[in-house]
C-alpha positions in Angstrom: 6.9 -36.6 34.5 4.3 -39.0 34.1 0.1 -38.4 33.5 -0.1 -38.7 37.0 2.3 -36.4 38.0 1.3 -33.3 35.6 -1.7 -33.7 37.2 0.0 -32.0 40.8 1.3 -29.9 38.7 0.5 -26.0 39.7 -1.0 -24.9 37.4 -2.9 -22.0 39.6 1.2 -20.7 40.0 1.7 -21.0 36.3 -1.5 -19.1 35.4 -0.3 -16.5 38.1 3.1 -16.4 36.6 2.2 -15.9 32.9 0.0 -13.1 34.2 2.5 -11.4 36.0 4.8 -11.5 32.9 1.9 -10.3 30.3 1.6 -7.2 32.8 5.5 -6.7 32.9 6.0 -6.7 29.2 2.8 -4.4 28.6 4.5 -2.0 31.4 7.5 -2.2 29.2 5.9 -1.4 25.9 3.8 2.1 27.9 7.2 3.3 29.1 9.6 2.8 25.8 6.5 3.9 23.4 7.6 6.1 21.3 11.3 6.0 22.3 13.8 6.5 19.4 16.8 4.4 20.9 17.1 1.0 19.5 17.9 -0.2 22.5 14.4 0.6 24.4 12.4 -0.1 21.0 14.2 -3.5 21.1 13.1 -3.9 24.8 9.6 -5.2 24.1 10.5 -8.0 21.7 13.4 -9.5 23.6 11.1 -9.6 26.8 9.0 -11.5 24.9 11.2 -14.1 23.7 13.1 -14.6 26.8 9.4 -15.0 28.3 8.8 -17.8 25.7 12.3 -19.2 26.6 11.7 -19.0 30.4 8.0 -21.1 29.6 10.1 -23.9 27.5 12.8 -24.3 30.2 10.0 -24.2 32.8 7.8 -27.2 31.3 11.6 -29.3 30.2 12.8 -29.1 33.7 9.4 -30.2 35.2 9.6 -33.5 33.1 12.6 -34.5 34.9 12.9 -35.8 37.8 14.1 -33.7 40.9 16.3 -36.9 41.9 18.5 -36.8 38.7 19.1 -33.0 39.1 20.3 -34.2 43.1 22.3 -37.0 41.1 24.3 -34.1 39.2 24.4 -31.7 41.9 28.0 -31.6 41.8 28.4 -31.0 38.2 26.0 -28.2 38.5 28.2 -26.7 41.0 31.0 -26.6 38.7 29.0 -25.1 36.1 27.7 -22.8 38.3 31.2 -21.2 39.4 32.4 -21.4 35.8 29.7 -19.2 34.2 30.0 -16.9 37.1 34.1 -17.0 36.1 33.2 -16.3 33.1 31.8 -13.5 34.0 34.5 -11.6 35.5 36.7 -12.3 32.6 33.8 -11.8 29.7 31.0 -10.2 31.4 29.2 -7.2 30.1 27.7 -4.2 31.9 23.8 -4.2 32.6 22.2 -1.3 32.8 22.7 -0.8 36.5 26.1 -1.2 35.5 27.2 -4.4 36.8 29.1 -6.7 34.7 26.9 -9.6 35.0 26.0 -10.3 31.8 27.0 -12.7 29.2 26.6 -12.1 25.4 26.7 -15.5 23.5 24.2 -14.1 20.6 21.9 -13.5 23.2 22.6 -11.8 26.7 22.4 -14.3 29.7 22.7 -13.0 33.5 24.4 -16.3 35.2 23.9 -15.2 38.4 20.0 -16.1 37.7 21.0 -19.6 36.7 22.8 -19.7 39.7 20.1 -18.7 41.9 18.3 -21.9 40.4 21.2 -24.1 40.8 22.5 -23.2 44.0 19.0 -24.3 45.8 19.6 -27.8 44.0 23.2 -27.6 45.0 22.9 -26.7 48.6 19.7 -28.7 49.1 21.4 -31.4 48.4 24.8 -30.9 50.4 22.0 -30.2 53.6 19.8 -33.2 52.7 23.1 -35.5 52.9 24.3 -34.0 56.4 21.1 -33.2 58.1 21.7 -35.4 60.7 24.9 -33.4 61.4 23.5 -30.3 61.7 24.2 -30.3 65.1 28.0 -29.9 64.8 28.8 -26.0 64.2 30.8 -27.6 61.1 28.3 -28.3 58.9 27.2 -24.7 58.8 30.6 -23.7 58.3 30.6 -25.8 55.6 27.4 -24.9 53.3 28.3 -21.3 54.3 31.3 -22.2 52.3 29.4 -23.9 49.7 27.4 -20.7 49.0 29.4 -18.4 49.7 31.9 -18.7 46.9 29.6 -18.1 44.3 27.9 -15.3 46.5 31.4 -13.9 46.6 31.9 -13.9 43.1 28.3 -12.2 42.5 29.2 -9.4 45.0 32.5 -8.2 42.9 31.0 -8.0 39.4 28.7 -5.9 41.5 25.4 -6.9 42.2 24.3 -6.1 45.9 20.8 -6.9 45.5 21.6 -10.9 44.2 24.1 -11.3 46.9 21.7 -10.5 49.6 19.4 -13.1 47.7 21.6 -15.1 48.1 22.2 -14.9 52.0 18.6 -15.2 52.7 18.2 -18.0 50.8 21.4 -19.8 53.0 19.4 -18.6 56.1 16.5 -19.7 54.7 17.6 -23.1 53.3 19.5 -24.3 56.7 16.7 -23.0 59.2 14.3 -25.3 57.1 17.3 -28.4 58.0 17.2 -28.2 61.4 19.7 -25.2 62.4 20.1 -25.6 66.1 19.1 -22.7 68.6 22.9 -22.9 70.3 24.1 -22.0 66.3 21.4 -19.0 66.2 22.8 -18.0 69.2 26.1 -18.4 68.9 25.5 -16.1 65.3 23.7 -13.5 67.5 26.7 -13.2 69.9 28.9 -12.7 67.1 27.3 -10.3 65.5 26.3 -8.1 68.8 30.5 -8.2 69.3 31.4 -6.9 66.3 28.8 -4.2 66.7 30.5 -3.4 70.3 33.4 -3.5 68.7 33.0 -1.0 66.7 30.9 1.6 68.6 34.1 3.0 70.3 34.0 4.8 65.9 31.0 6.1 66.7 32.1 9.2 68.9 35.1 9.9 66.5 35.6 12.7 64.3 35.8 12.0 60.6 37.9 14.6 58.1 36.8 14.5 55.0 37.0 16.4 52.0 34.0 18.0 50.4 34.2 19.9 46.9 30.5 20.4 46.5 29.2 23.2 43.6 27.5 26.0 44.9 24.9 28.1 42.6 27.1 30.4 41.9 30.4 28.3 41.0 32.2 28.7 44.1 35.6 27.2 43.9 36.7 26.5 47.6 38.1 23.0 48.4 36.2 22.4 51.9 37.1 20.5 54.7 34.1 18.8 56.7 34.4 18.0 60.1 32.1 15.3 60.7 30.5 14.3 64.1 28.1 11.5 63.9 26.7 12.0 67.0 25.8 15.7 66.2 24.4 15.7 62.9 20.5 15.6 63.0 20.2 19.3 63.5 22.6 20.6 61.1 21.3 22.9 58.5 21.4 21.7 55.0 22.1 24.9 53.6 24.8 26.8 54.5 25.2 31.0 53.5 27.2 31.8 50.7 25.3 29.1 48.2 28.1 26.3 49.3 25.5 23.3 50.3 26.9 21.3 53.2 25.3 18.8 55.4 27.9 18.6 58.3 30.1 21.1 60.0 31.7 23.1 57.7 34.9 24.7 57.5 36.0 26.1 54.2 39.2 27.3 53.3 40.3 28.8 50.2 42.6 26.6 48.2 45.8 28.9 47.1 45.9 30.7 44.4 42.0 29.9 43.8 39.9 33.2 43.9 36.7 32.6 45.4 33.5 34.6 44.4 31.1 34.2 47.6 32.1 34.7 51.2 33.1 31.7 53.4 31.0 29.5 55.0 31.1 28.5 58.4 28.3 26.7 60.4 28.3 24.5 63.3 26.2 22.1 64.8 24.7 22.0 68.4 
């Protein structure tokens, strides 16, 4: 990036950014103060360094420019799917319990770096065929393109970055020129599998409920559950057995139960 260049730099976004991150890691440092767990006193310091880290790879990557990334969009695919392999076979649990992590003397999340590199990726893959986005195609095709690493985010599991990931397709091919006959043509599809499966809707589920009551009740309860006739149904039930649906317990033989039975229905 040249003189000139730094000079359109956003440096109102960057002030906002480093802000944003000060507050975070102060946040971090009120909640784990005093904790005895090396793991939460150790929370502070490593959110500071991976902010410092996050800064140098911030001002590196705005020295280059965008057009070489574009030139090694394909490579950055590649790497992109391999972390995320790596992932599956190496990966670590988070704290939400997801193995999405990455411990190579420091613990990396690649589905991050792959947030970064898929917009490069798929940017350029729409910025090649935008004068095919016409053809039906073409979204088939960069639904493909993101949707194998979305698919491999979704089974380490992390729900929240694979719906990231969705909105930034939607996102990403709306701003190319998505035609109105495509949006519609999703809308029709979408509406059909909802007709499709209404005629579930009106069924009756069986399922089996083994819920605690207050005063260790060991039943083994069968639920009858109507999804149509659920919004009035007690949450409660006598005998200290909670139960949101219809309930219909049944002692399970040889089991003595201490409270009576419970049975409630819905109207």
């Amino acid at each position: 990036m040249t003189q000139g260049s730094w000079r359109q730099f956003d440096w109102l976004l960057l002030g906002a950014t480093i802000i944003l991150t000060v507050f975070g890691i102060l946040m971090i440092r009120s909640a784990t103060l005093g904790a005895i767990d090396p793991d939460l006193i150790n929370r502070v310091p490593d959110q500071i360094r991976f902010s410092i880290l996050g800064l140098l790879v911030l001002f590196g990557l705005a020295t280059l420019d965008y057009r070489l990334l574009g030139g090694l969009h394909q490579w950055l695919y590649i790497i992109m799917i391999v972390l995320l392999l790596l992932v599956q076979f190496f990966g670590v649990e988070g704290d939400g319990g997801a193995q999405s992590w990455l411990n190579i003397g420091i613990r990396i999340q690649p589905s991050e770096i792959a947030k970064v590199l898929i917009i490069i990726t798929l940017g350029m893959f729409l910025a090649r065929n935008w004068e095919k986005m016409g053809e039906l195609s073409t979204i088939i095709k960069s639904g493909i393109h993101i949707g194998i690493p979305t698919a491999l985010i979704f089974i380490q599991p992390d729900l929240g970055m694979t719906i990231v990931f969705a909105v930034m397709w939607i996102v990403m091919v709306c701003a190319s020129g998505l035609r109105l006959k495509h949006i519609a043509t999703f809308a029709l599809i979408v509406g059909d599998q909802r007709r499709s499966l209404s005629p579930w809707s009106g069924r009756r589920w069986k399922v089996t409920s083994a819920s605690a009551s207050p005063r260790s009740c060991s039943q083994r309860a069968t639920a009858t559950l109507t999804t149509t006739s659920c919004k009035r149904v007690s949450p409660l039930v006598p005998g200290g057995c909670s139960a949101k649906v219809t309930l219909r317990a049944r002692k399970t033989p040889g089991v003595s139960c201490g409270c009576a039975t419970p049975t409630s229905s819905s109207r």
